[in-house]
One Martini backbone bead per residue (centre of mass of N, CA, C, O) as a GRO file, in nm:
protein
   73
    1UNK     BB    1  -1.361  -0.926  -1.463
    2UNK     BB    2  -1.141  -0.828  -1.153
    3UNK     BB    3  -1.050  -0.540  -1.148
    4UNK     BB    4  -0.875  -0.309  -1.055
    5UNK     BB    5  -0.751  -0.049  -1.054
    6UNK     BB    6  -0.541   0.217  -1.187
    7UNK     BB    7  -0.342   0.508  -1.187
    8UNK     BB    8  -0.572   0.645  -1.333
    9UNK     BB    9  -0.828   0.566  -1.213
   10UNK     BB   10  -0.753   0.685  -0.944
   11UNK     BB   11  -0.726   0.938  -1.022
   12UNK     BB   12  -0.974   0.988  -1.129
   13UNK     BB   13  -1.175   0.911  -0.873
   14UNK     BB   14  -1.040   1.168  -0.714
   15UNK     BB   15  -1.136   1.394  -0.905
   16UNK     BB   16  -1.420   1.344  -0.857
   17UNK     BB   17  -1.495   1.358  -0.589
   18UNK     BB   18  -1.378   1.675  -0.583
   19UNK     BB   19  -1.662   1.776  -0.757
   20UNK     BB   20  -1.876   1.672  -0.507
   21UNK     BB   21  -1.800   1.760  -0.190
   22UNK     BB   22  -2.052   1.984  -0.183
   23UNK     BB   23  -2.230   1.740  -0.175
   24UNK     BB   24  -2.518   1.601  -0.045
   25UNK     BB   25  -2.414   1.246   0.012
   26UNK     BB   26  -2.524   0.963   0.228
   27UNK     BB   27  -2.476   0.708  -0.019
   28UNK     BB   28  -2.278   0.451  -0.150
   29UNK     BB   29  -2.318   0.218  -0.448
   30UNK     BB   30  -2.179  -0.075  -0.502
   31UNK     BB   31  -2.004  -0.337  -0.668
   32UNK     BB   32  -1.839  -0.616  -0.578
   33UNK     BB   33  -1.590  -0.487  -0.755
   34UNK     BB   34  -1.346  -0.379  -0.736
   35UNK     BB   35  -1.313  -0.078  -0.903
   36UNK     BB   36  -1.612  -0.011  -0.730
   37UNK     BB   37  -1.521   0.011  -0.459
   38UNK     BB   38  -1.260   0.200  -0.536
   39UNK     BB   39  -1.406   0.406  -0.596
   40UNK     BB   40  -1.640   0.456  -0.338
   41UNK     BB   41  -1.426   0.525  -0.171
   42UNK     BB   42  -1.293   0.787  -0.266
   43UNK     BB   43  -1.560   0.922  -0.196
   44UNK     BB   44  -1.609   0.844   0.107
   45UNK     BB   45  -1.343   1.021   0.187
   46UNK     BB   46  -1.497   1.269   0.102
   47UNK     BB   47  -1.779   1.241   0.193
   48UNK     BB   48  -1.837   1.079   0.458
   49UNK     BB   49  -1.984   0.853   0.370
   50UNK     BB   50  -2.170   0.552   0.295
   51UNK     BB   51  -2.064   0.251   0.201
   52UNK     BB   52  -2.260   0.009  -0.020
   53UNK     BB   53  -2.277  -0.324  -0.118
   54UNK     BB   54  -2.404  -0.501  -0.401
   55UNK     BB   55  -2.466  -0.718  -0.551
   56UNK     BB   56  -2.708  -0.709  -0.771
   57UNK     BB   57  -2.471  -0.487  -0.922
   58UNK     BB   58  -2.337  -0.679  -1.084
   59UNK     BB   59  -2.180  -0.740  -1.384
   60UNK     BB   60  -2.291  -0.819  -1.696
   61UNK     BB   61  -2.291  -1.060  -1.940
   62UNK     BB   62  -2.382  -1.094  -2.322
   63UNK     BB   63  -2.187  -1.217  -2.493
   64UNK     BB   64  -2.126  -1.169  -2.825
   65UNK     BB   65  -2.273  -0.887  -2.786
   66UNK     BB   66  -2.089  -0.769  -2.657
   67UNK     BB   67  -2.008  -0.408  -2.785
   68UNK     BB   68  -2.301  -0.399  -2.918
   69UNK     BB   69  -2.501  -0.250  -3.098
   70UNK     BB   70  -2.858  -0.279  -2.981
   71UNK     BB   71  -2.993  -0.262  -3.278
   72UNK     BB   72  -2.859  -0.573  -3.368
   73UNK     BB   73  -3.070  -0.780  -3.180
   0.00000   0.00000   0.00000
């Protein structure tokens, strides 16, 4: 699923960036995944850095494993 942010998400992600207001971040990497790339605005608004999607970084499923400790595997 590609979700949006709801509005706890939006307000958590806006808390978070000004946690971090005053360290020097030069840029910021997110999954092209809606979510991700709002949670990455957020800091990038606080933070004036550069903000990259990377495809590469896109979440992916492990099917029926899903949500499974990994010593079960």
């Amino acid at each position: 699923m590609d979700n949006p942010l709801n509005a706890v998400g939006v307000e958590q992600a806006k808390a978070a960036s000004e946690q971090v207001r005053n360290i020097e971040i030069k840029a910021i990497y997110v999954s092209p995944l809606k979510h991700a790339i709002e949670t990455g605005k957020c800091f990038q608004t606080v933070l004036g850095c550069h903000l990259d999607v990377i495809d590469d970084l896109r979440e992916a499923t492990v099917g029926v494993r899903e949500g499974t400790i990994r010593g079960a595997w």
